[in-house]
N, CA and C atoms as a LAMMPS dump frame, in Angstrom:
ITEM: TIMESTEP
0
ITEM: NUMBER OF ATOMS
528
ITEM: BOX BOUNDS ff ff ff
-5.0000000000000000e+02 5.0000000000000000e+02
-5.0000000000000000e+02 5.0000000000000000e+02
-5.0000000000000000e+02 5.0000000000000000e+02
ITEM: ATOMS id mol type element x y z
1 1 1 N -252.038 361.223 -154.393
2 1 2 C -252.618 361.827 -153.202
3 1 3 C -253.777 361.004 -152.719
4 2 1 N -254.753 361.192 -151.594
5 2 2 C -255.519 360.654 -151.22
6 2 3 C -256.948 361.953 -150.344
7 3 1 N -257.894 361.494 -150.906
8 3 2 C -258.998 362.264 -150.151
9 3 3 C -259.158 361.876 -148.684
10 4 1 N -260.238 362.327 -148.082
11 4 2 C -260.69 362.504 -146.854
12 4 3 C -260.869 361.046 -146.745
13 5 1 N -261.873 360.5 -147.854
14 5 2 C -262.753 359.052 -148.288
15 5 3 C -261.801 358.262 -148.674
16 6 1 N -260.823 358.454 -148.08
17 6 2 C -259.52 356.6 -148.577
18 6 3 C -259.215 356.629 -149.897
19 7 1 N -259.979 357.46 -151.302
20 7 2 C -259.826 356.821 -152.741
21 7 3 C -258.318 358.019 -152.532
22 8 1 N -257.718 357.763 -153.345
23 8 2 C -256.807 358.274 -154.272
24 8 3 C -257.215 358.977 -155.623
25 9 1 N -256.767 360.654 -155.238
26 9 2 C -256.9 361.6 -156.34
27 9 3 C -255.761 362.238 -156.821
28 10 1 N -256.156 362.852 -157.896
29 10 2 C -255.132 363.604 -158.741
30 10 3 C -255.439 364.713 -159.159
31 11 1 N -254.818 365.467 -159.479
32 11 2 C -255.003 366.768 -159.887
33 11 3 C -255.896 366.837 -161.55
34 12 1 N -256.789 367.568 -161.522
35 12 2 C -257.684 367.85 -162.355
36 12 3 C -257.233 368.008 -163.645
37 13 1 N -256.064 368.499 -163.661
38 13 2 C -254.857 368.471 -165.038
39 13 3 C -254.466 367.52 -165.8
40 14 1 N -254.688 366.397 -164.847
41 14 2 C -254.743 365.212 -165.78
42 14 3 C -255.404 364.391 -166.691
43 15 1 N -256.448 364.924 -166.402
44 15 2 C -257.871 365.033 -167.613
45 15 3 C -257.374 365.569 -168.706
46 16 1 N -257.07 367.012 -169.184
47 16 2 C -256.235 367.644 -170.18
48 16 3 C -255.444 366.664 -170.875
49 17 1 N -254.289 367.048 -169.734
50 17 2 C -253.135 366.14 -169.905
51 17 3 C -253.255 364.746 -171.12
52 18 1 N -254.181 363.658 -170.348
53 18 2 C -254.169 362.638 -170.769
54 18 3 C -255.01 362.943 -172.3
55 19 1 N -256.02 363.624 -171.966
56 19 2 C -256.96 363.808 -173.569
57 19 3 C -256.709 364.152 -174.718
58 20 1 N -254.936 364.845 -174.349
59 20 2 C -254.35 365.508 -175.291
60 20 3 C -252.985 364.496 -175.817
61 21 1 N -253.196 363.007 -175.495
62 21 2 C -252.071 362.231 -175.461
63 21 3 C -251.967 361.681 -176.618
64 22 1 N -251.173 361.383 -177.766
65 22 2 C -251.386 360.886 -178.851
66 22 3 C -252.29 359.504 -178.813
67 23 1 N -253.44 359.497 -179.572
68 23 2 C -253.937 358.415 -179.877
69 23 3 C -255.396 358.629 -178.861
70 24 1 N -255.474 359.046 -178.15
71 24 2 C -257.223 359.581 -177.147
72 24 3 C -257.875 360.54 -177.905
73 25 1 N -259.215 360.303 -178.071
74 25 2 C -259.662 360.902 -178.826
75 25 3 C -260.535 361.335 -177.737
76 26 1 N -261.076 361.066 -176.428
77 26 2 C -261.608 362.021 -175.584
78 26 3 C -261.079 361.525 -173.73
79 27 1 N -261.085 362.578 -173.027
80 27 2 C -260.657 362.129 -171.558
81 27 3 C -261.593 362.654 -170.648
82 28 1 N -262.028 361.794 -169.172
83 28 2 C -263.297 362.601 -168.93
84 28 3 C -262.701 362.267 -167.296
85 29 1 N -262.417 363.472 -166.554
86 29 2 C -262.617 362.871 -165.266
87 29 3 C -264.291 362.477 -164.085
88 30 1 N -263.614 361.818 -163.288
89 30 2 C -264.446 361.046 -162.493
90 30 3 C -263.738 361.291 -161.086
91 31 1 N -264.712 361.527 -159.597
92 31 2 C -264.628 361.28 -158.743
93 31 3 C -265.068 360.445 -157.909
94 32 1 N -264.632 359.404 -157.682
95 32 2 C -265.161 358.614 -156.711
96 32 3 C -265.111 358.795 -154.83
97 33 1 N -266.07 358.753 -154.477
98 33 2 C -266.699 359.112 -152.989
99 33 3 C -267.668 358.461 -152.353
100 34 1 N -266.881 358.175 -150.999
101 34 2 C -268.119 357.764 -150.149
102 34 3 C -268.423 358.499 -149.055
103 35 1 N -269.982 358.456 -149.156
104 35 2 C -271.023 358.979 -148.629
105 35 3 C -272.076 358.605 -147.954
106 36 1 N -273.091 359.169 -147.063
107 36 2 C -274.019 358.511 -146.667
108 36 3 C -275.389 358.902 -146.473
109 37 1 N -276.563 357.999 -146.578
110 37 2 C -278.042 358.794 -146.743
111 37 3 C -278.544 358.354 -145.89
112 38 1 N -279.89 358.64 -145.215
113 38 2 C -280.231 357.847 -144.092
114 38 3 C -280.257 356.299 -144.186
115 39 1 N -280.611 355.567 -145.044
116 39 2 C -280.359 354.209 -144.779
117 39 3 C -278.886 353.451 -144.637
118 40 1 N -278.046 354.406 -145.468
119 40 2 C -276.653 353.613 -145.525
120 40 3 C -275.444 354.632 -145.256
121 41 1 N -275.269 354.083 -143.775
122 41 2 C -273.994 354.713 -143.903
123 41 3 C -272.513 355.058 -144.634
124 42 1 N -272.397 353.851 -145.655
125 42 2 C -271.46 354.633 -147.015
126 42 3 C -271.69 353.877 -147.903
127 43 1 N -271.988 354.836 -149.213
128 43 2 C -272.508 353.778 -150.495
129 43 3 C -271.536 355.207 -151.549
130 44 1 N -271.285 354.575 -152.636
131 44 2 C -270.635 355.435 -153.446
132 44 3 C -270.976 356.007 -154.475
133 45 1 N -270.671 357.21 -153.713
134 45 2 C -271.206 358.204 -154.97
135 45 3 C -270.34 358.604 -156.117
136 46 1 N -270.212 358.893 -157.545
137 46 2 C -269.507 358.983 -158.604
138 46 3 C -270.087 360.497 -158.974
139 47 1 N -269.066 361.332 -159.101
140 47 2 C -269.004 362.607 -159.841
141 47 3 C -268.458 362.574 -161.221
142 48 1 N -269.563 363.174 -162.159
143 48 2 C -268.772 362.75 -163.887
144 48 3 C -269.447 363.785 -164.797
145 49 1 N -268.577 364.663 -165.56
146 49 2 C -269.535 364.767 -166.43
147 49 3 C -270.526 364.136 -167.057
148 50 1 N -271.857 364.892 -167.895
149 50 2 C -272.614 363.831 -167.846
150 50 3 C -272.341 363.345 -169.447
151 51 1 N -271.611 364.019 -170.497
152 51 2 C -270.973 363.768 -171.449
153 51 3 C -270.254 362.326 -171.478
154 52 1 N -268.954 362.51 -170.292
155 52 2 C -268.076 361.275 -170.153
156 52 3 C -268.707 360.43 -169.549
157 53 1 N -270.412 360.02 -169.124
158 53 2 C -271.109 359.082 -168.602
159 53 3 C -271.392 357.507 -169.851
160 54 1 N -271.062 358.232 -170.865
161 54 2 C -271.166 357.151 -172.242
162 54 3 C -269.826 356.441 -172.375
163 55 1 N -269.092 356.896 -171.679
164 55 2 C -267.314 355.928 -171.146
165 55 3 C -267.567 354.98 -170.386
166 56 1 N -268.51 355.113 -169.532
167 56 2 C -269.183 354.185 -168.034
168 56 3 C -269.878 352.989 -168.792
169 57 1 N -270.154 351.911 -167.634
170 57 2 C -270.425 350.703 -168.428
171 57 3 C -272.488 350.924 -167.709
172 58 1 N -272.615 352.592 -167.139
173 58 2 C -273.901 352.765 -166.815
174 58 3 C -275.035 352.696 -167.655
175 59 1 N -275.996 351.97 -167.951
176 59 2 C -277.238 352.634 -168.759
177 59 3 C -278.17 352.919 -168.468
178 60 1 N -278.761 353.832 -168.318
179 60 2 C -280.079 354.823 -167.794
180 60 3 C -281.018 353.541 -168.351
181 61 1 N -282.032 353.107 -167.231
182 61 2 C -282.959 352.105 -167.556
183 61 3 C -284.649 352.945 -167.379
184 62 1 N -284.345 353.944 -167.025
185 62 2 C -285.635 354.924 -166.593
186 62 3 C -285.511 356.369 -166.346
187 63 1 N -285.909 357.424 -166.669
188 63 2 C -285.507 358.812 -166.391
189 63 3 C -284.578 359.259 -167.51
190 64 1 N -284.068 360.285 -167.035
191 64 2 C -283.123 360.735 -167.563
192 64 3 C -281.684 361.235 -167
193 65 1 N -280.748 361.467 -167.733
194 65 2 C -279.933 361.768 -167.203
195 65 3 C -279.598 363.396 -166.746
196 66 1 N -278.6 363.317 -165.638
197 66 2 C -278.562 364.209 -164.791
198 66 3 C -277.839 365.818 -165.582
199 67 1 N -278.728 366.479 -165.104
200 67 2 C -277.748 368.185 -165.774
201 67 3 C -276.86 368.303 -164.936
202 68 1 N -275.748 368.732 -165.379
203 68 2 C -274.321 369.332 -165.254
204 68 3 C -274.742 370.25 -163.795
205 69 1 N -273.505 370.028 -163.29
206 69 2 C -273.082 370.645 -162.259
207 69 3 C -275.041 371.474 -161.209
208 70 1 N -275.465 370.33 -161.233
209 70 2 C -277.132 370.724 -160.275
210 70 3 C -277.084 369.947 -159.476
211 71 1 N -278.131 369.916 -158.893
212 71 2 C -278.822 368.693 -157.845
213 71 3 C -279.356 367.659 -158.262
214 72 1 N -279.405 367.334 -159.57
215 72 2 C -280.025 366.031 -159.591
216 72 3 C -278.9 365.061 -159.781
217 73 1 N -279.663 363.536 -159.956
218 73 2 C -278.372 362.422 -159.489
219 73 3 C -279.348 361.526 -160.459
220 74 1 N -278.635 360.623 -160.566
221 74 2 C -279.312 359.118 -161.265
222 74 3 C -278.395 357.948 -159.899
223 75 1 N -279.601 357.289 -160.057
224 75 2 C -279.011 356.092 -158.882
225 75 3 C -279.649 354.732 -159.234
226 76 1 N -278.123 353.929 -158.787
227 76 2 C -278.192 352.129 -159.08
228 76 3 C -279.719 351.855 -159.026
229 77 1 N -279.627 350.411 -159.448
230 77 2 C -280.889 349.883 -159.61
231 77 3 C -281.054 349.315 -158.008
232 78 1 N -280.057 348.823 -157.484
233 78 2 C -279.924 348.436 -156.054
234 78 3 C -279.655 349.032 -155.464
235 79 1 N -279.491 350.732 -155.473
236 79 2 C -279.756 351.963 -154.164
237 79 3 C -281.216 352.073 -154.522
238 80 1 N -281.771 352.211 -155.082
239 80 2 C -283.185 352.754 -155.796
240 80 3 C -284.008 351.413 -154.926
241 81 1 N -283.771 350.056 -155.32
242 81 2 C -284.534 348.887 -153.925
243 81 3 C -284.3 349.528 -152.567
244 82 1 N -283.201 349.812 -152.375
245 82 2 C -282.83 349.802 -150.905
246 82 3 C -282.978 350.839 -150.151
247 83 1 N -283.208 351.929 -150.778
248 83 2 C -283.794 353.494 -150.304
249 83 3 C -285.688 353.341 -150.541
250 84 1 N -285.765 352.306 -151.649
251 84 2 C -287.35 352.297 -151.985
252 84 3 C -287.707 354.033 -152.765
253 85 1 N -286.747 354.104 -153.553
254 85 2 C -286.318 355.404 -154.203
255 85 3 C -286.783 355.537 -155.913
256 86 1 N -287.394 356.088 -156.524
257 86 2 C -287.562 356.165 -158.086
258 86 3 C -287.327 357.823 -158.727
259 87 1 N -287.642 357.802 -159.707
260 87 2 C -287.534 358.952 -160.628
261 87 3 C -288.723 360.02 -160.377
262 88 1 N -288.449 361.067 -159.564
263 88 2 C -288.835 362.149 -159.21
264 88 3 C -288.894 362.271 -157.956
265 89 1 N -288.105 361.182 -156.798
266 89 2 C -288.504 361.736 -155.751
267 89 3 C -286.945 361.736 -155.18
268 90 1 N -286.784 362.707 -154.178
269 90 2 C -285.831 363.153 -153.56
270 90 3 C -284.852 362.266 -152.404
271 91 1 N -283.233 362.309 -152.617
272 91 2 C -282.404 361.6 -151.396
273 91 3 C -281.588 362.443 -150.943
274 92 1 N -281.473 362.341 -149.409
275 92 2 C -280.411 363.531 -148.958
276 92 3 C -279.165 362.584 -148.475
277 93 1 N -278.433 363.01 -149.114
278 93 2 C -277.428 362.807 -149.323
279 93 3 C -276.092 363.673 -148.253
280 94 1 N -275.462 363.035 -147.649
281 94 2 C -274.434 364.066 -145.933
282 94 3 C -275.188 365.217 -145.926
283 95 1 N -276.63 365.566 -145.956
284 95 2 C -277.316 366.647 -145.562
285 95 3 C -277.707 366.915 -146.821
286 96 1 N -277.2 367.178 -147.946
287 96 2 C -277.782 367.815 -148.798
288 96 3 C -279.02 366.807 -149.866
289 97 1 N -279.655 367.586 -150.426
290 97 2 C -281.055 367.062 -150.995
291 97 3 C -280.859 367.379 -152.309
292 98 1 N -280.487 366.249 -152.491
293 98 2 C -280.891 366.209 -154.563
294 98 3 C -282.096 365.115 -155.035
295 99 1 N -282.417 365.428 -156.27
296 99 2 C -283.625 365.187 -157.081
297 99 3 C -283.543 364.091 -158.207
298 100 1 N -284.078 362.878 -157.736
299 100 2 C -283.666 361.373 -158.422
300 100 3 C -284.3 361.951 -159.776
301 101 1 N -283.101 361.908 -161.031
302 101 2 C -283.704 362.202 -162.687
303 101 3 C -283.563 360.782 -163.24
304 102 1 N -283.284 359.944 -162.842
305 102 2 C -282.59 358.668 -163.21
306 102 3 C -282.268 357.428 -163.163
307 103 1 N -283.059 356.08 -163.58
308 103 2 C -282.131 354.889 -162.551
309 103 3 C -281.239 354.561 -163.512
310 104 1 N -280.248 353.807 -163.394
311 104 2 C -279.062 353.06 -164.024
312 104 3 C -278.818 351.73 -163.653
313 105 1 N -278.155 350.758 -164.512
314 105 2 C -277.807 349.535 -164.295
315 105 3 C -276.433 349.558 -164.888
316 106 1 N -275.839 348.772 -164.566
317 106 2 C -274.099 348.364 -164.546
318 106 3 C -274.024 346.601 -164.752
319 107 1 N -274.718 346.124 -163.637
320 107 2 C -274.518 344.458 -163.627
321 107 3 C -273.214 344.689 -162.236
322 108 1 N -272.838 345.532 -162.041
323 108 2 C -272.016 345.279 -160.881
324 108 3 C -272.604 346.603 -159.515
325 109 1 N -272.528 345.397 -158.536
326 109 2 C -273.114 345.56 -157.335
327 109 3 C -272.452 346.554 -156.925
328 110 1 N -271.289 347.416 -156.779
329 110 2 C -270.809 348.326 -155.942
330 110 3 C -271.361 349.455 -156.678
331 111 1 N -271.543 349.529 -158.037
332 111 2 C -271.848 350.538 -159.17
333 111 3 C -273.549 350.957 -158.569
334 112 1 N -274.363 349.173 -158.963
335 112 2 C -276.061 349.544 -158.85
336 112 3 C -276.265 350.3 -157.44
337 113 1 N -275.4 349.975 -156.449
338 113 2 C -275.857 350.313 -155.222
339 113 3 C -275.222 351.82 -154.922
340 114 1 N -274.857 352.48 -155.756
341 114 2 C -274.835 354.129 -155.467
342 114 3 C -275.286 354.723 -156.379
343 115 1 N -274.863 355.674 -156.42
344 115 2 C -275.272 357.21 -157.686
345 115 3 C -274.093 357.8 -158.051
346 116 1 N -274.788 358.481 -159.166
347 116 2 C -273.961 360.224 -159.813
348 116 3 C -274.233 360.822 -160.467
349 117 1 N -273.931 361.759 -159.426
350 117 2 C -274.468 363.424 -160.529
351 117 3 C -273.053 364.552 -160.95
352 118 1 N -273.093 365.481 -160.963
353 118 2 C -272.09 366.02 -161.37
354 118 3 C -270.991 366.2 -160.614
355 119 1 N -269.791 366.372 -161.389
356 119 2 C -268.697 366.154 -161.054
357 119 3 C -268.099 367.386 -159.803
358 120 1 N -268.581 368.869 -160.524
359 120 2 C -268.102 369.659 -159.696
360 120 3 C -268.3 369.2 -158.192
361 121 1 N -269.951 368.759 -157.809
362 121 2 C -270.509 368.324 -157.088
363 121 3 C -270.348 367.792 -155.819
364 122 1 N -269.581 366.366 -156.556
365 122 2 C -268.805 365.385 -155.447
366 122 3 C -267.474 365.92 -154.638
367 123 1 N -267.214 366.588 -155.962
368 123 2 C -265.546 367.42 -155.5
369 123 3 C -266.068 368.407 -154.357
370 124 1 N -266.849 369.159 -153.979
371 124 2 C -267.395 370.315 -153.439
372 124 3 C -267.62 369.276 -151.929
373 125 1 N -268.221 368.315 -152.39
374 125 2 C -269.104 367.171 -150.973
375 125 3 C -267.732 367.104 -150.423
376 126 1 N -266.307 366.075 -151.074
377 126 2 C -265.817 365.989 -150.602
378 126 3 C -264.897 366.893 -150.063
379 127 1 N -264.83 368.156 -150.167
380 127 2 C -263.983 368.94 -150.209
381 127 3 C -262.724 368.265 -150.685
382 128 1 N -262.668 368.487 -152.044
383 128 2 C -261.463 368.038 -152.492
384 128 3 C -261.323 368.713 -154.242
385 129 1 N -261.934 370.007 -154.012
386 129 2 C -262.011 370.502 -155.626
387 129 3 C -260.619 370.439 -156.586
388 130 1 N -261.17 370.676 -157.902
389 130 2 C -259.924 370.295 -158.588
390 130 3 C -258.851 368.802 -158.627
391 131 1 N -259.699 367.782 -157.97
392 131 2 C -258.667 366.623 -158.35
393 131 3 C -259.969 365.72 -158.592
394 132 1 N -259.168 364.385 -158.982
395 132 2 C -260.101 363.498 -159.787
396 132 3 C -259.812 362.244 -159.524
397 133 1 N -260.495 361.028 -159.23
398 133 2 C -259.858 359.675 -158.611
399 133 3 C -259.608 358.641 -159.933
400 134 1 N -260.171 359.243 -161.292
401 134 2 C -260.252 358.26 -161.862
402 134 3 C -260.283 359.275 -163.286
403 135 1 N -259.517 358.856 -164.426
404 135 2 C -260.032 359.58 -166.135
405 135 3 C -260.366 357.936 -166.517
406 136 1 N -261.575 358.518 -167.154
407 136 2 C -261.906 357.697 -168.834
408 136 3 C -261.372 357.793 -169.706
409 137 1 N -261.373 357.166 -170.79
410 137 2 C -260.538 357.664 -171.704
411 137 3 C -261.035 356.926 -173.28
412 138 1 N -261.437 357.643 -174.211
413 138 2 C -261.987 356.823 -175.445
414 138 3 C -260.609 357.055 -176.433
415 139 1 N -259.964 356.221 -177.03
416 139 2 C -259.289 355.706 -177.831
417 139 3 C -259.396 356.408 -179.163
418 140 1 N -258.844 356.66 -180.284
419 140 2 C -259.136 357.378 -181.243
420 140 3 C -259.863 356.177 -182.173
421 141 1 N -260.41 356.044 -183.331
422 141 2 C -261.016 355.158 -183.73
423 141 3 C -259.659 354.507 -184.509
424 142 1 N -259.563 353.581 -184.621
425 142 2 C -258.168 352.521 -185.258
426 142 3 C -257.086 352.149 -184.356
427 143 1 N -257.484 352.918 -183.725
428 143 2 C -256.096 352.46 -182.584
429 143 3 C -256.206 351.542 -181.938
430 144 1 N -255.534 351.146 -181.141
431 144 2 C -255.486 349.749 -180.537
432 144 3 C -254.902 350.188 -178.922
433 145 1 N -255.876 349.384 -178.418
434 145 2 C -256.019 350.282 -176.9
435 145 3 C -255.079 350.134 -176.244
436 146 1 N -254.778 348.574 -176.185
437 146 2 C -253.061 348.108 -175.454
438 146 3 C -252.18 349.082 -175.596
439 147 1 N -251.613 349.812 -176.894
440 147 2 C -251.089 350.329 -177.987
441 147 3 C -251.026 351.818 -176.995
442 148 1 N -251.787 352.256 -176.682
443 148 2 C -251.946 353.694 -176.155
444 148 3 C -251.975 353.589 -175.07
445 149 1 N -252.639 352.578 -173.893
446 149 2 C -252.683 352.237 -173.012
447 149 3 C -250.882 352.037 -172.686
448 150 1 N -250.231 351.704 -173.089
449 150 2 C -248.753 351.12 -172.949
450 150 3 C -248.003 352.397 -172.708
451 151 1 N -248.001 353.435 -174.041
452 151 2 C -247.516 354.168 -174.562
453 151 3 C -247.671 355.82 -173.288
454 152 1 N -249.169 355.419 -172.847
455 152 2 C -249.239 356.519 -171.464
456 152 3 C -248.66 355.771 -170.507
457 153 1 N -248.688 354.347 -169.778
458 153 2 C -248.002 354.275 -169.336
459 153 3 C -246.333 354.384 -168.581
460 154 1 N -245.911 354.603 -169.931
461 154 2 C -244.355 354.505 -170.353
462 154 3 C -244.301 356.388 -170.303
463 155 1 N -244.97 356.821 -170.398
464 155 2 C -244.936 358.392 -170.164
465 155 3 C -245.291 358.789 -169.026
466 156 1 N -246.46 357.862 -168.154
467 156 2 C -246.692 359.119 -167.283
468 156 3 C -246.913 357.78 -165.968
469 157 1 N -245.811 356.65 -165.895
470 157 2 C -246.211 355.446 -165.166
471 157 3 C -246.22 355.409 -163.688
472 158 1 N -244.745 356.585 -163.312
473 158 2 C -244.862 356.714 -162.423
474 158 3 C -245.732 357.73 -161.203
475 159 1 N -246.362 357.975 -161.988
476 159 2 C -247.478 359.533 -161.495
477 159 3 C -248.578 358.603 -161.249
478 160 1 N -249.164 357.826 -162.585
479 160 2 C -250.46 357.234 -161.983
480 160 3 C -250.361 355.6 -162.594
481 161 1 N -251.765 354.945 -162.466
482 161 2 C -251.547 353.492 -162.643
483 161 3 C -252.38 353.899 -163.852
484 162 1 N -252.43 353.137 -164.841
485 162 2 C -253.403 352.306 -165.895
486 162 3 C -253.981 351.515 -166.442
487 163 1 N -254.844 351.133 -166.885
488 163 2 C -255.871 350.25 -166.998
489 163 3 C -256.441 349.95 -168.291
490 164 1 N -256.933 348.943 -168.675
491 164 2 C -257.429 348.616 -170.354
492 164 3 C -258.878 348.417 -170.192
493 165 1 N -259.051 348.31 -168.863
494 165 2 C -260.552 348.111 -168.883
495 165 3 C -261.42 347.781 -167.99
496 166 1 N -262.763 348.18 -167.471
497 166 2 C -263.517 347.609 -166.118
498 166 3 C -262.938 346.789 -166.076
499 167 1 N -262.981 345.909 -166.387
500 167 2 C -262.641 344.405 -165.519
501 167 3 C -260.975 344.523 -164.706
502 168 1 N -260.211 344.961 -166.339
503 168 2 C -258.422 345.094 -164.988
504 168 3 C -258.603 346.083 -163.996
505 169 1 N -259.864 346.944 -163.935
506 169 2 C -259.995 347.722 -162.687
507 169 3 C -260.287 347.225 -161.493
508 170 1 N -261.479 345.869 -161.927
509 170 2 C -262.213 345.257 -161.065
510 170 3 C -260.979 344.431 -160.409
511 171 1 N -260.3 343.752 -160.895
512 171 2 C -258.572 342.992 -160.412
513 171 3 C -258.128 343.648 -159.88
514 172 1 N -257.926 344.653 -160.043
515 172 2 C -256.836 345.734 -159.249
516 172 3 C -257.416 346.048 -158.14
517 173 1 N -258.786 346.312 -158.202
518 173 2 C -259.344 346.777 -156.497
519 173 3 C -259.935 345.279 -155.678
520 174 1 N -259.446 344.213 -156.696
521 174 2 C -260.047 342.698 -155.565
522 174 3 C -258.26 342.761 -154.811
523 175 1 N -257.427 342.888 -155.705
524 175 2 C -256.031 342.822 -155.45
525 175 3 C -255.601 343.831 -154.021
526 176 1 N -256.132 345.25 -154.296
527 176 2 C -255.583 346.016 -152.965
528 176 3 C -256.713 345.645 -151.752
């Protein structure tokens, strides 16, 4: 399927689904969305639990991280320059006003230059509740990721695409 915002979502079931797949030892969905604040007309915002945020290649460099399903957000190190934005002060976001708990770094520019706060959140912004553009997925410990990575494929290939890792993500979206 596809949101309002161009990404491609799926039904929220597939979080379950996949977490419960032999060999995953946890599954976390993610929404990806674009949005806009007064300086930038679309920068991307990420909805995630803040649990499945330790799947992300994000690390909180200041603040803290964001509570579940509220108003606060953690944002790139390069939205935080470009808003002239830090930890305790406020961005409104398509109208609404949440409360910077957070900066983060990635090393990649599309990541530093947005935010995320909770998942329900983004789904609600975008009107698009219950689906998800993206699962994480942690591996059980011994397994071998190809190995499981293959194995969902071959089960569920034609429903969605899969991936071994940021980077074959980063290929796949230089590719479309």
């Amino acid at each position: 399927g596809s949101s309002a915002y161009g990404t491609s979502t799926i039904d929220e079931d597939w979080v379950e689904k996949i977490g419960n797949y032999s060999g995953v030892d946890s599954a976390y969905g993610i929404y990806v969305g674009m949005f806009s604040t007064k300086n930038k007309p679309m920068f991307t915002l990420i909805g995630i639990d803040p649990v499945g945020l330790s799947l992300s290649e994000a690390k909180i460099t200041e603040g803290k991280l964001f509570k579940d399903d509220t108003k606060e957000l953690i944002i790139g190190k390069l939205l935080a320059e470009d808003e002239d934005k830090g930890v305790g002060d406020y961005m409104t976001i398509n109208g609404e006003e949440f409360k910077i708990v957070g900066l983060y770094e990635t090393g990649d520019i599309q990541s530093d230059g947005g935010a995320m706060t909770s998942l329900k959140t983004v789904q609600e912004m975008a009107k698009d509740e219950g689906n998800v553009s993206n699962v994480y997925v942690k591996v059980e410990k011994g397994q071998d990721i190809e190995t499981v990575k293959n194995n969902i494929n071959k089960t569920y290939g034609d429903d969605i695409s899969v991936v071994g890792s940021i980077m074959e993500m980063e290929n796949m979206k230089a590719m479309l």
